[in-house]
N, C-alpha and C positions, 0 to 999 in steps of 0.2 A: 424709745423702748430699748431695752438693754438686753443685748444676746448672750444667753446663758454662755458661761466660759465653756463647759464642758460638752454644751452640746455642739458649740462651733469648733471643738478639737475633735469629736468623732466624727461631723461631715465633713473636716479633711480627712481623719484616716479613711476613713469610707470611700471617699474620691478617691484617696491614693489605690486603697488594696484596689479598684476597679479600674484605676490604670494600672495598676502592677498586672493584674489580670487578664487585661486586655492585651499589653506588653506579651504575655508571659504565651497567651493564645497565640498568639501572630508568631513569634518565636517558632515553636513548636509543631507550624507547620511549614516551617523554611525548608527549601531542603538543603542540605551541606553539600548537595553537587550535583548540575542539572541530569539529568534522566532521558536516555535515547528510546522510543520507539522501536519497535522490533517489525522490521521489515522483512518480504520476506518478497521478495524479486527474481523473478528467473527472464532475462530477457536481455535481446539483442542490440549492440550497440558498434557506434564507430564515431570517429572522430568530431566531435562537437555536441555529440550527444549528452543529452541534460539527465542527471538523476536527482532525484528528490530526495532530500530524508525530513525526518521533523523529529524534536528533540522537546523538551521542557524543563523551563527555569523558572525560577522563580521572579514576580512582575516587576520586582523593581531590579533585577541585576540589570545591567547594559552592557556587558560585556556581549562579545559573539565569536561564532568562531571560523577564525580565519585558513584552517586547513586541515583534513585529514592524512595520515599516514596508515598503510599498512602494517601490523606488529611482524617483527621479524622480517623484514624486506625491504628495499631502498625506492616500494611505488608510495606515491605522494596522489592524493584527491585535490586538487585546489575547490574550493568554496569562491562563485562567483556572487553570491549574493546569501546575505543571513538577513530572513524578513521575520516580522512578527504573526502572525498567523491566525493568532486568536487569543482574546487574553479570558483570566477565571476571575477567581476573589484574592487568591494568594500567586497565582501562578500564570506562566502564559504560554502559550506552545507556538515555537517558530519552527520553520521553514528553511532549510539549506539547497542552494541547487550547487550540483556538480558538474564541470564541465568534462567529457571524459576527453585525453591529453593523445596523442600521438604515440608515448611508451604505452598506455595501457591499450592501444589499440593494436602493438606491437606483443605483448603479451597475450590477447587473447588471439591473435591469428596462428597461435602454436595449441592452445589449447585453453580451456575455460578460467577464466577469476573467480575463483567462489571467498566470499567476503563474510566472515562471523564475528571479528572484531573490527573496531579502529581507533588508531591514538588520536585523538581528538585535540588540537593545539589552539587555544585559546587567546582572543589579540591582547589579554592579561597576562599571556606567558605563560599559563598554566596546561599545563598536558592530563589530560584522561584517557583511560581504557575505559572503554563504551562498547558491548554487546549490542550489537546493529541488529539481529534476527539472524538472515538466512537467504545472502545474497552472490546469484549466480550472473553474470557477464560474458554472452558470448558472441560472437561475431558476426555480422550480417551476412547472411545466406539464401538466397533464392530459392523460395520453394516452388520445385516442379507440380505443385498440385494439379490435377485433369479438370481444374474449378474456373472459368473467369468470375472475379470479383465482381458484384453488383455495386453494392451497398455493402456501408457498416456502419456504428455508432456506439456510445455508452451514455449514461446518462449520472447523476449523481446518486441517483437511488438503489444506486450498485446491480444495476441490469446492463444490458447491450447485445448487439445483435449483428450478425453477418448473412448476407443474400450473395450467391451466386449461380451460376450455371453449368452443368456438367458438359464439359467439351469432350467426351465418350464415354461411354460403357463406364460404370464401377460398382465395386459392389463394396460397402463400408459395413467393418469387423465389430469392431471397437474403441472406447472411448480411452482419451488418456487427458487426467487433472492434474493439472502443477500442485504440489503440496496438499498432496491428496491426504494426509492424515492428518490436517485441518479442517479443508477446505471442500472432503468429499460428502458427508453431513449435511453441508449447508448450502451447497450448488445444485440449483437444479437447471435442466437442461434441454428445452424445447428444441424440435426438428420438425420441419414442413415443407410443406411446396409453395409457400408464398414467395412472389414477385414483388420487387418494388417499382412503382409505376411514378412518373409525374402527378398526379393526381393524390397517392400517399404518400410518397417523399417522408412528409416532413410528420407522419401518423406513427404510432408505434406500432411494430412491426405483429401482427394476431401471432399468438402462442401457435405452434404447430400441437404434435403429440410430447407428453413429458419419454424423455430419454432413460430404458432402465434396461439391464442386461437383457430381457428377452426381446427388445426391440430389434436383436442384431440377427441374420445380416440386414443391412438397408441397402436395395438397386436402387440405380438411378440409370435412364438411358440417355444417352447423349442428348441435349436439348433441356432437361427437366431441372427446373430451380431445386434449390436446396438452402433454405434457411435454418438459422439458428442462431438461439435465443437462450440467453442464461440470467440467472436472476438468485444474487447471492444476499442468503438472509440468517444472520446468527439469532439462538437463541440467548435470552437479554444477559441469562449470566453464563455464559460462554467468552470466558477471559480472549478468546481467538479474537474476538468482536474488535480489541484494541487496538490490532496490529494493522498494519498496511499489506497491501499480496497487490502485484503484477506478476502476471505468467500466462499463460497458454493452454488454452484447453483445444484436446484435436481428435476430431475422427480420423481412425487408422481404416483403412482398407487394400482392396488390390483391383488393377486396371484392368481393361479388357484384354490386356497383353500381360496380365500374371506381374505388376508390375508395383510394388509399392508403393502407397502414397499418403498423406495425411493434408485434412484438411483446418486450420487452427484458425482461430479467435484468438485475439488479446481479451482479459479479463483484469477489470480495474475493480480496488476496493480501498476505499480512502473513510474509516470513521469521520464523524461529526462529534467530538466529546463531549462529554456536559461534564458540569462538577463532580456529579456519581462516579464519572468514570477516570477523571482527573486522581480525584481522591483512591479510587483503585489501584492506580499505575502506582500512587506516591506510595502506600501502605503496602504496595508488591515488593518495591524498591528498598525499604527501612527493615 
């Protein structure tokens, strides 16, 4: 049986234009230059101390990158590891840790690092300006809080929780939220008198009351637990949802001696991306 000439010269151009097509698809969603997360950290550090960041490139580069610098300044990031993290359909989000160095532990004991850009140097050779978020680096300090530590934890579904005990008198004013014109929206804020005991340990921790301006003042008498419990939830198209945030959320009050004090929680928030939101970051970016 004899194949018509004409009809086996359009199911190649037909195969062609549908590789060209396909070609042309996959092109079009490369990107010309990976894409930093926008971080947004307020938190204390010292010598060996790990930071995170996470960036996106596209799935088949293999390139990584071997060091950050700060623009306009002679501080240097090293990068001890560039892992993959998660991969998409076109794209795939890695992982950098930082180790922080002895100079920058030397510059924050005069006064804070706050970080908005970084030159990104690549083991390609290639240098980028990368817009990091909105991050702050400050120096470990011992907080006098009138609190011993019980209990704490977090968990991935961006909740967590602190138990401790008022070791005298206080009386708590107000609340204070790290990147509060994000993150005040979307944080909610339980307070109680629950204990953790051997027996709940490992239970989460019952909601207390939700925390809202007319909750203040809060007493506590020496002896009396005081938990607290946060539980961060964006709305689905609330662009905030993309970013990362470590910082500190802290009851401010005063001691039985008129004496200031704050009691804080770490508060971790790390998305999970899907494609939707992959695709977002890249069309925020273009």
């Amino acid at each position: 049986m004899k194949i018509n000439k004409a009809i086996l010269i359009g199911g190649i151009v037909i195969a062609f234009i549908s590789l060209l097509g396909n070609y042309l698809f996959f092109v079009s969603k490369q990107l010309k230059e990976p894409i930093m997360l926008k971080h947004y950290y307020d938190t204390q550090v010292g010598v060996n101390s790990t930071l995170q960041f996470q960036y996106l490139t596209n799935r088949n580069d293999n390139i990584e990158i071997a060091w950050f610098t700060i623009p306009d300044s002679e501080i240097t990031l090293p990068v001890s590891d560039d892992q993959i993290y998660n991969t998409y359909r076109h794209h795939q989000l890695k992982i950098v840790h930082i180790n922080v160095t002895e100079e920058i532990e030397e510059i924050i004991n005069n006064e804070e690092l706050r970080i908005t850009e970084v030159e990104t140097h690549f083991t390609n050779g290639e240098i980028q300006l990368m817009d990091i978020g909105d991050v702050f680096l400050r120096k470990y300090k011992e907080n006098n809080t009138p609190f011993d530590f019980s209990a704490s934890g977090s968990s991935s579904d961006h909740t967590g929780y602190t138990v401790a005990v008022a070791k005298k008198d206080v009386n708590i004013t107000e609340l204070e939220i790290p990147f509060a014109d994000k993150m005040e929206k979307v944080i909610k804020i339980y307070v109680g008198e629950k204990q953790r005991t051997p027996e709940n340990h490992f239970d989460i921790v019952p909601k207390g009351e939700l925390l809202t301006k007319d909750s203040f003042p809060i007493s506590k008498k020496k002896g009396d637990y005081l938990s607290m419990e946060y539980q961060i939830k964006f709305d689905k198209d609330d662009k905030n949802k993309l970013h990362l945030y470590t910082g500190e959320i802290q009851l401010i009050g005063v001691d039985e001696h008129g004496k200031t004090f704050s009691f804080p929680d770490t508060i971790y928030y790390q998305p999970e991306l899907t494609e939707k939101d992959i695709a977002a970051i890249v069309q925020g970016e273009k």
